[in-house]
N, C-alpha and C positions, 0 to 999 in steps of 0.2 A: 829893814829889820827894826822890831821895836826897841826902844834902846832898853842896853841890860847891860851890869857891869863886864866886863872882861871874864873876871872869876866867879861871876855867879853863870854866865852861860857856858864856860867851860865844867862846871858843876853839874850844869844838868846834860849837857853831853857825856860827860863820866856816869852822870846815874842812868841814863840811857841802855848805852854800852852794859852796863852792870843790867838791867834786868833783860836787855834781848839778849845777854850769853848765859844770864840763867836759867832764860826760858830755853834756848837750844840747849846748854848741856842737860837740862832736867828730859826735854824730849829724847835727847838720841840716849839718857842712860835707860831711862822706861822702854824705849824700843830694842837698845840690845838684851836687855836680863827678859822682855816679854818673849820675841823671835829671835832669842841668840841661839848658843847652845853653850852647853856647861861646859868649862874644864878649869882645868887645875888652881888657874890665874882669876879666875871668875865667869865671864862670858865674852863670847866675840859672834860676829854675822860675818860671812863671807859668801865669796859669789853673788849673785844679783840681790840679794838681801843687804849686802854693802852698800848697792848703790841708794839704797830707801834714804838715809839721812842726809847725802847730794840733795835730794829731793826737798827735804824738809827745807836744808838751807836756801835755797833757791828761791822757793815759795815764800819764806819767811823774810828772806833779805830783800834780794831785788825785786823781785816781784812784787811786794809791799810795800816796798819804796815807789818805786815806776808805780803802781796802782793808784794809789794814797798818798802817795808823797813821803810816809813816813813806816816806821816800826810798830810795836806799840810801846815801845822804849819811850823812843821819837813822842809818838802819839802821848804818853804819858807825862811825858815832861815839859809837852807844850812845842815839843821840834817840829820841824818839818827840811825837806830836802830839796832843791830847787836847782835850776839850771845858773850858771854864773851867768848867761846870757839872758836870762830871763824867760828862755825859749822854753818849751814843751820836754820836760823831763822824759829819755828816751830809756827804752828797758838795755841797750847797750852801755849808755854811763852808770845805770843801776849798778851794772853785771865788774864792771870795771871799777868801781867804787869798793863792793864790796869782796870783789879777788886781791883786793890789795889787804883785807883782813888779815891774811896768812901770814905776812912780814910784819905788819906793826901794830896787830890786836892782839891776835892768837898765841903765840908760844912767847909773849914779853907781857902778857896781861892789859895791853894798852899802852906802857909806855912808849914807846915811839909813836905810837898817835897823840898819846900828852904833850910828848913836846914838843914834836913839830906844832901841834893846832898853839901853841905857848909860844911860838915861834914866830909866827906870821897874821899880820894886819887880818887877814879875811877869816881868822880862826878856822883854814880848813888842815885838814887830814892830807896824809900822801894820798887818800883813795879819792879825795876832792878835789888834788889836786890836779890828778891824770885824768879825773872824767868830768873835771870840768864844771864842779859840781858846791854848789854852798848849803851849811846847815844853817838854819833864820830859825826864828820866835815865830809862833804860826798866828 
């Protein structure tokens, strides 16, 4: 990794994070009000129309990760995603990286990924840390 302070590479993993959930929440709100349907509350998709933004996440997370190595969060701020072994980044740690989103991105805004990665020598994430996986300077 090239070297970079503690808190400036924790910086750009937070600004990361901050534009791929702007980029996803800005996609699934233009997709529900485009192919929602109207009511009371604003709009919602159900039935197989539900599953379309699974999809987006998919394509967007691990997919882009396991392809690329990175986001364009990642890609923007100079990240990249790599094996802790150094091996050939597998779209299974992708998938496992980015399912652990749910508990410590998603509904606390990142902090429980703040503080664990504030936590621990290799600055990874709980989703780095079950698949195995390091974010580096590219």
């Amino acid at each position: 990794m090239k070297e970079v302070s503690k808190e400036s590479f924790i910086s750009l993993r937070v600004l990361a994070t901050i534009i791929d959930y702007t980029l996803m929440w800005s996609l699934l709100i233009i997709y529900v009000v485009k192919f929602g349907e109207s009511t009371a509350d604003g709009y919602q998709v159900s039935g197989l129309k539900a599953l379309i933004p699974f999809g987006f996440w998919f394509i967007y997370f691990p997919i882009s990760e396991w392809a690329f190595k990175s986001t364009l969060g990642h890609w923007t701020v100079g990240l990249k995603v790599i094996s802790e072994n150094e091996s050939e980044l597998t779209l299974g740690q992708t998938v496992k990286r980015r399912l652990s989103d749910i508990f410590e991105i998603s509904w606390c805004f990142g902090l429980v990924a703040f503080i664990v990665v504030n936590n621990n020598d290799k600055r990874q994430r709980v989703g780095d840390l079950i698949s195995k996986t390091l974010v580096v300077k590219r």
